[in-house]
C-alpha positions in Angstrom: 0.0 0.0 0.0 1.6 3.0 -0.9 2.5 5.7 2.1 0.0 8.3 1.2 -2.8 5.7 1.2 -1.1 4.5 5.0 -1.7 8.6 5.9 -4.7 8.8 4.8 -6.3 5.7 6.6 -4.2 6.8 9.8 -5.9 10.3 9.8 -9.6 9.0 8.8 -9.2 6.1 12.0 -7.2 8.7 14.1 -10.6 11.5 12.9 -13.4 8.8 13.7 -11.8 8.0 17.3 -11.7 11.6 18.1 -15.0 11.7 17.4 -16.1 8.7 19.5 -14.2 9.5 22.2 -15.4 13.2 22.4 -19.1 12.1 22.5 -18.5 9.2 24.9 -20.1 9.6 28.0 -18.2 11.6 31.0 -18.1 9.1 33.8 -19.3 10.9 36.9 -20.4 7.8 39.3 -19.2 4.4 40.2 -23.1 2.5 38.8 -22.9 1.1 42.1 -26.4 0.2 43.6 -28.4 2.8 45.7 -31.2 1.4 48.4 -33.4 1.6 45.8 -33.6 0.6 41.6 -32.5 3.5 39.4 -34.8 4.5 36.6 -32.8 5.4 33.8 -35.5 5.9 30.7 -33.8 6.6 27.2 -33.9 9.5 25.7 -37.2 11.2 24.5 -39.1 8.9 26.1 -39.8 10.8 29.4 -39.5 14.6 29.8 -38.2 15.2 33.2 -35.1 13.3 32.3 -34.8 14.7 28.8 -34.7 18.0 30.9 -32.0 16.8 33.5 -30.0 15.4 30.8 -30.0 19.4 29.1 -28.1 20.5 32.0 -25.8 17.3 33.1 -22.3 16.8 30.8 -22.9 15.2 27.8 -26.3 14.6 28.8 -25.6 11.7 30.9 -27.8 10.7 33.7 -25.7 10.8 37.2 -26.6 8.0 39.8 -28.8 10.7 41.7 -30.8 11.3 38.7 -31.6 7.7 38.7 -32.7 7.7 42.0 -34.8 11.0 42.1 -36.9 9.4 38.8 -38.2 6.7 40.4 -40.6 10.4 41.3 -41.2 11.9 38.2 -42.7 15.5 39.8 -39.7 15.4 42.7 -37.6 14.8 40.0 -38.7 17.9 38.0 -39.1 20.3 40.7 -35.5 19.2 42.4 -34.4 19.8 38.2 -35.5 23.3 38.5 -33.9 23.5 42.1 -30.4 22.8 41.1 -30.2 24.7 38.0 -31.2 27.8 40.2 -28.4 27.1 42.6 -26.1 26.0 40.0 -26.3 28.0 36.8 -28.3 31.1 38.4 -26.5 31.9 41.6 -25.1 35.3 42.1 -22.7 34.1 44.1 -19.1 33.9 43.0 -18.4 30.1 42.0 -15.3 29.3 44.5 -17.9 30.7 47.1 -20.8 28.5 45.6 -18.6 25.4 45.5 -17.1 26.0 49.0 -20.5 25.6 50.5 -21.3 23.0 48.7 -18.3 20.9 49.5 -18.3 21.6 53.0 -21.7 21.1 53.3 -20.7 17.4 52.3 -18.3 17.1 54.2 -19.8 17.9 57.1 -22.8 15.5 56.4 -20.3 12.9 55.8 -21.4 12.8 51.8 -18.6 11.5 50.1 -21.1 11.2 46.7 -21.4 15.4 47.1 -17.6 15.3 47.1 -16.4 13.1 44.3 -19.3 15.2 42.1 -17.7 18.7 43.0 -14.6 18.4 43.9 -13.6 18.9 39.7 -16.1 22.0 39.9 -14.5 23.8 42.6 -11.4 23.3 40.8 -12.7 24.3 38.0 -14.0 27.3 39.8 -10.6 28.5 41.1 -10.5 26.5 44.7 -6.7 25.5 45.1 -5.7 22.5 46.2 -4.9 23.6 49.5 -7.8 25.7 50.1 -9.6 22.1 48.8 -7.8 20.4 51.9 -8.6 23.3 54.4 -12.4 22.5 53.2 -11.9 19.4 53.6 -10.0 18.8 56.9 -10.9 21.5 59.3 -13.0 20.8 62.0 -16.5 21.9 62.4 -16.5 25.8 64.3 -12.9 25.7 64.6 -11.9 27.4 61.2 -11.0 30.7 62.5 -8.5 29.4 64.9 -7.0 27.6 61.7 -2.7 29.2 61.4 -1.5 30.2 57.7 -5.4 29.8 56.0 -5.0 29.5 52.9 -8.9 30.8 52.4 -9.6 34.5 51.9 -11.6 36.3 54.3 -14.7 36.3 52.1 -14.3 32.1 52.1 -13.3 32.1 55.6 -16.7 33.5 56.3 -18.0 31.3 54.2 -16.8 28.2 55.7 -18.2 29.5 59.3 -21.4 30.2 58.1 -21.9 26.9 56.2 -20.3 25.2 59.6 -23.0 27.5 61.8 -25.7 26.8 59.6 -25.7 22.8 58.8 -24.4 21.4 62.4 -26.2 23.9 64.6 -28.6 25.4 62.1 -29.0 29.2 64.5 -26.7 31.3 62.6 -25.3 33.7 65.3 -25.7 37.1 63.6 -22.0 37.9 64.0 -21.2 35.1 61.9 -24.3 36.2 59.6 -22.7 39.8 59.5 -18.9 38.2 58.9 -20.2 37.0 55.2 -22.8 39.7 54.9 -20.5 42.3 54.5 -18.8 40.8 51.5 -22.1 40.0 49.9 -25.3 42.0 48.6 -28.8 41.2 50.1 -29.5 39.3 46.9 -25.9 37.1 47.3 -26.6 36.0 51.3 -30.1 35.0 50.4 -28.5 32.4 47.8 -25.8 31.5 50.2 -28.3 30.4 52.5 -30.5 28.7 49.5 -26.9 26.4 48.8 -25.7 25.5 51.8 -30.0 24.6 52.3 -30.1 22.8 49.1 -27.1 21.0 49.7 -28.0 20.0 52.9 -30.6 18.5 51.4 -29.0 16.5 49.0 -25.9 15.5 50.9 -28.7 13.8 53.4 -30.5 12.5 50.6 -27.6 11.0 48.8 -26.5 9.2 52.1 -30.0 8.1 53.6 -30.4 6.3 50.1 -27.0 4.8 49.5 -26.6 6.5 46.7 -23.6 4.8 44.3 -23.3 3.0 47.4 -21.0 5.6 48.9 -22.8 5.7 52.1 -19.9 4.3 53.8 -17.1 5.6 52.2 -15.1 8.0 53.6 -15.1 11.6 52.4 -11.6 11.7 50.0 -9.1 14.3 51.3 -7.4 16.1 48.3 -3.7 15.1 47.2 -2.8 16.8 43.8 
């Protein structure tokens, strides 16, 4: 075969894995089992899911999704819920991400984790603001030497710590984040750490990717 033809047939097999492998599903769970069946219904053939699919990568149905289906309307309204407080929050996104994972963490919601830790990445968490998240003890965060969080994070933390473990927010710590926030920005830092409260205990309660038992990871790289 002459060498052009060889090229030629590298760069079509070399173009068709590309595209394969760009339109493969993004693998965001384990497929482990949950307490209860997943309902996984293929595309167009029920609209909630079509909808969660709009807003998950590559439209692929996460391990929660599965779960939440087995209810078609919780399903939908818990949809409308998490695109809010993920794609319409007026927070900043490290902020937004910080709650969340510490909300997990503090629920002992390794599932909440191993979905978000690559967001708050993403988002501009480092990894040793990740392990300060992440290893910090409940209330204790201000006594914490050499933080590597800013002070609008740092207030963060406390507030999501106040909040989800003793659930009366002691208006000094409310005033600590308020001040780096507008009105509209502290009522959706209350609506995430809520919401993720929420489904940090729902993830666990039902087993979710059977991660009920697994230990919360603790960021290395």
């Amino acid at each position: 075969m002459a060498p052009s033809h060889v090229s030629l047939i590298f760069c079509l097999l070399a173009a068709f894995f590309g595209t394969v492998l760009a339109h493969s599903p993004v693998k965001r769970d384990d497929n482990l089992p949950a307490r209860v069946p997943y309902v996984f219904p293929a595309p167009g053939t029920n609209a909630v899911a079509d909808a969660i699919r709009a807003r998950r990568t590559n439209g692929t149905l996460l391990d929660l999704d599965g779960v939440l289906l087995q209810d078609d309307g919780l399903a939908s309204g818990w949809n409308a819920l998490a695109t809010d407080i993920r794609d319409n929050n007026s927070l900043p996104a490290p902020m937004r991400e910080l709650f969340i994972l510490r909300t997990g963490v503090l629920n002992n919601a390794a599932y909440v984790w191993l979905q978000h830790e690559s967001v708050g990445r993403a988002a501009g968490l480092t990894l040793d603001q990740l392990r300060e998240i992440r290893l910090t003890p409940a209330f204790l965060s201000p006594l914490t030497p050499g933080t590597t969080l800013t002070p609008e994070l740092s207030a963060a933390l406390i507030f999501a710590d106040f909040m989800t473990n003793a659930v009366k927010v002691p208006q000094p710590v409310f005033n600590n984040l308020h001040q780096f926030l507008t009105d509209e920005q502290i009522v959706d830092a209350v609506a995430t750490v809520g919401t993720y409260n929420l489904v940090s205990r729902f993830v666990v309660a039902l087993d979710v990717d059977s991660k009920m038992d697994v230990p919360v990871p603790i960021p290395t790289q």
